[in-house]
N, C-alpha and C positions, 0 to 999 in steps of 0.2 A: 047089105051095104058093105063093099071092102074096106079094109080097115087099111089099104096101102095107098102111097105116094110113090112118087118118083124122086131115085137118085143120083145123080151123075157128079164122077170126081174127074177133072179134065185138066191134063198137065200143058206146058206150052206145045211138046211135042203131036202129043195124042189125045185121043181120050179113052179113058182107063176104065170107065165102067159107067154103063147108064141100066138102070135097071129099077124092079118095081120094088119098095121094102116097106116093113112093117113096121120097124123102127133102128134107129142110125144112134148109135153114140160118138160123141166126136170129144178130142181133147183143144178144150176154148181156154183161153187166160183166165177164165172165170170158172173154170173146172170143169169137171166132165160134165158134159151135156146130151141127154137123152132126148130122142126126137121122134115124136109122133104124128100121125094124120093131123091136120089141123091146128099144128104147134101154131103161136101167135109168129108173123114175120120177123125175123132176126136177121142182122148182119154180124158176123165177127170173125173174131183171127185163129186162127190156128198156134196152138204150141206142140211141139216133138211130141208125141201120143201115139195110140190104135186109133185108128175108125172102125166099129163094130157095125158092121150091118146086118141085118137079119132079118129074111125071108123063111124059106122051105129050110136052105140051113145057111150058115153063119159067114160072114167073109170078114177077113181082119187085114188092114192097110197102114202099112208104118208112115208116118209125116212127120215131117220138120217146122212145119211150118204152111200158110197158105191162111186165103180169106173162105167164107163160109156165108152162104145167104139163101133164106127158107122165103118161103113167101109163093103162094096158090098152090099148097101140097109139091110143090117141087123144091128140092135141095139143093142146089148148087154149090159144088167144094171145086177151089182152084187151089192147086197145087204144084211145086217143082218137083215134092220128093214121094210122089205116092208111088209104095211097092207089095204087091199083093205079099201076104206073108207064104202063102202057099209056097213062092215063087225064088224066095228069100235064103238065099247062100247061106251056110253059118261062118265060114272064114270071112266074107264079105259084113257080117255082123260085127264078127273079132275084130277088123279093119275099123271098122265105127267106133265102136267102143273104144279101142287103144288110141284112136286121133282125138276123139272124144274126150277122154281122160286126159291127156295131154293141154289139151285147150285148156281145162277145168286148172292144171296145175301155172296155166302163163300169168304172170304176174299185172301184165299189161291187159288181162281182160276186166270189161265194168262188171258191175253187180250183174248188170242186164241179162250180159251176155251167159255171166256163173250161172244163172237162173234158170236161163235156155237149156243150158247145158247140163243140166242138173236134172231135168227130164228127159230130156235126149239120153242120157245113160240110163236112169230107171226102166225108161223103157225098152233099150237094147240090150240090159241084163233080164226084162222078164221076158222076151222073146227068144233067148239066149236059153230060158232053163228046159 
């Protein structure tokens, strides 16, 4: 009996990846969430994080942001900002981070937004090292 599902991350432009995997970690407002065959059905959101997928070998996608919904062994991630990290500039990361950091210092942002942003850099400095 295989132990896999299907996973597709699908942006407005494209879709980025539909494939078989063994298990998906995703970063939810509720924390990292690991995803297995016959997880109970979920809906939820996406925060700035990796999605870890893993089959034969590993693939790692940076997000911003997006909704997220399991439900018959299939995973559905929609997204604006999924980019394979394979695929991923490092000046283009330094770009993120420095606008990134700036936001974190404007005076006129909510808690909300600091919050966002406050993973959105953790994660751009651990892709960074």
């Amino acid at each position: 009996m295989s132990d896999k599902f299907t996973v597709e991350i699908i942006t407005p432009d494209q879709s980025i990846l539909k494939s078989e995997a063994s298990e998906v970690t995703i970063p939810s407002y509720e924390g990292q969430m690991g995803i297995l065959k016959d997880h109970i059905p979920l809906i939820t959101f996406l925060r700035p994080g990796l999605i870890l997928i893993k089959n034969q070998d590993e693939n790692k996608f940076y997000v911003e942001e997006g909704t997220v919904e399991f439900s018959n062994n299939n995973l559905l991630i929609l997204t604006s900002t999924a980019k394979d990290l394979k695929n991923f500039d490092k000046s283009l990361i330094n770009n993120l981070l420095e606008q990134a950091e700036k936001k974190l210092q404007d005076n006129n942002s909510t808690d909300k937004e600091k919050y966002i942003i406050s993973y959105q850099i953790d994660t751009l400095k651990e892709i960074n090292r």
